[in-house]
N, C-alpha and C positions, 0 to 999 in steps of 0.2 A: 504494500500500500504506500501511495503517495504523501510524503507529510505536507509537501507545499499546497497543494489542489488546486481546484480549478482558477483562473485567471478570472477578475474582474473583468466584465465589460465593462470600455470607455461607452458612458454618452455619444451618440452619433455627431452631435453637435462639435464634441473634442476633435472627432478625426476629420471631420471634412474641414478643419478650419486651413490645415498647410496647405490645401489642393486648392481653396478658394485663393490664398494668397496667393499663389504661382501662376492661378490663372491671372488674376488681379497685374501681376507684374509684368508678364507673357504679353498681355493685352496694352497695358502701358510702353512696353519698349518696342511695339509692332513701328509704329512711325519712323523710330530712328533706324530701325533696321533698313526699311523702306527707302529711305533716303539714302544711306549707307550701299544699299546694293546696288541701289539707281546710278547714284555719281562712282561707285566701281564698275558698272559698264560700262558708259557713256563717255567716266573719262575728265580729268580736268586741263583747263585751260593756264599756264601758268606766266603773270607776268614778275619778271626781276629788274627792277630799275635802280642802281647805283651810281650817285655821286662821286668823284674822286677830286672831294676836296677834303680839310682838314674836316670838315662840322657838315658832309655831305651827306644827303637820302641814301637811306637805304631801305628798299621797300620791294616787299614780293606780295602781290597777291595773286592767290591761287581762287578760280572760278573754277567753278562744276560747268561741263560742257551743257547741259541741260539748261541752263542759263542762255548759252547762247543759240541755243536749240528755240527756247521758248522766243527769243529775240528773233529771231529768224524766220519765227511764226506770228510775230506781233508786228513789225515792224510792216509788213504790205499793209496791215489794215491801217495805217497812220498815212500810209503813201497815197495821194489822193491817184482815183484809177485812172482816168487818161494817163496819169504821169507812170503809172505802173504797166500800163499796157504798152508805154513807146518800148521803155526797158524791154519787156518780154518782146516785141516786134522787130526790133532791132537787135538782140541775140539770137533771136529765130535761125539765124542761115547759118550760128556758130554753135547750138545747142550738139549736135550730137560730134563736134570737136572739143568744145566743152567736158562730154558726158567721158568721151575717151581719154581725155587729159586727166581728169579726176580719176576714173579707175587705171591709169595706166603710172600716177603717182605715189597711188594705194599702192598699188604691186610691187614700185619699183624697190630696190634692195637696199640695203642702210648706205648713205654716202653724202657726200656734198654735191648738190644741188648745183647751188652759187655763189662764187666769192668774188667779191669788189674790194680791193683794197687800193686806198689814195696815201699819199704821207701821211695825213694824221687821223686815216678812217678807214677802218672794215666792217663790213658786211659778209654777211654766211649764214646760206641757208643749207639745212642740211636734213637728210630723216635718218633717223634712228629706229629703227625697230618699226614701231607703228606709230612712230611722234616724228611732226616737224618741228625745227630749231630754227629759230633766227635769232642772230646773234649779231648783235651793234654794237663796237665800239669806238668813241668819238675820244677825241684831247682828253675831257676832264666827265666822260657820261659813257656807263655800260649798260645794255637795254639787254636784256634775253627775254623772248617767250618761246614757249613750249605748248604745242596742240595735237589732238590727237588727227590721226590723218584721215581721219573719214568726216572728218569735222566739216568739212567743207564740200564736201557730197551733199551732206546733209542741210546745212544751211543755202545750195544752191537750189532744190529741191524744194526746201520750201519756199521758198520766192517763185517759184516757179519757172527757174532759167535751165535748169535739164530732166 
């Protein structure tokens, strides 16, 4: 024979309370996740702007491509439409040179693009991987940004130019 015996039952109310919490919490962290997977697809846009003085900026912001996505979707509707329609009228005869340009820059393999260098300025654009680079530097000011490359399919796309 057992000397301990049978186990109390908890009140129902005791055990569902952990399960309520985790949904509780589950349900509250859904947003960030959301946003979190969205801008790791999509990808951010990164700008670096550097001074090269003693008390010079130095400032990086970093956008979520989504951002310029939604901009790319918002901005026709601010463009009054005759003045949207020349645009699309007049890329018409370049849209599917256009359309080949964009996916044949997608494709193209990690390298430099372009470089412009004067005595006291360069220019380089370059992709990496799946990011383009441009990269500025002047006398006393270094610019970088960094985009993802499909970034501009996509805002062509929605304006409606391929």
């Amino acid at each position: 024979m057992s000397a301990t015996g049978p186990r109390p039952v908890q009140p129902a109310a005791r055990r569902r309370w952990p399960r309520i919490m985790l949904i509780a919490l589950l349900v509250a962290l859904m947003p960030f996740v959301l946003v979190a997977t969205t801008i790791a697809d999509t990808g951010t846009v990164t700008v670096r702007i550097h001074e090269r003085s003693t008390h010079g900026m130095h400032l990086v912001v970093p956008v979520p491509a989504l951002l310029v996505d939604l901009a790319a979707l918002l901005v026709p509707r601010f463009i009054p439409d005759d003045a949207l329609d020349d645009l699309r009228r007049e890329a018409a005869p370049y849209r599917k040179g256009l359309a080949s340009m964009v996916e044949a820059i997608e494709d193209c393999p990690s390298g430099t693009l372009v470089r412009v260098q004067t005595a006291g300025e360069r220019v380089l654009v370059s992709k990496v991987r799946s990011r383009f680079r441009v990269a500025v530097d002047l006398q006393d000011l270094e610019v970088r940004v960094s985009a993802p490359a499909r970034l501009a399919r996509r805002a062509l796309q929605m304006v409606g130019l391929i």
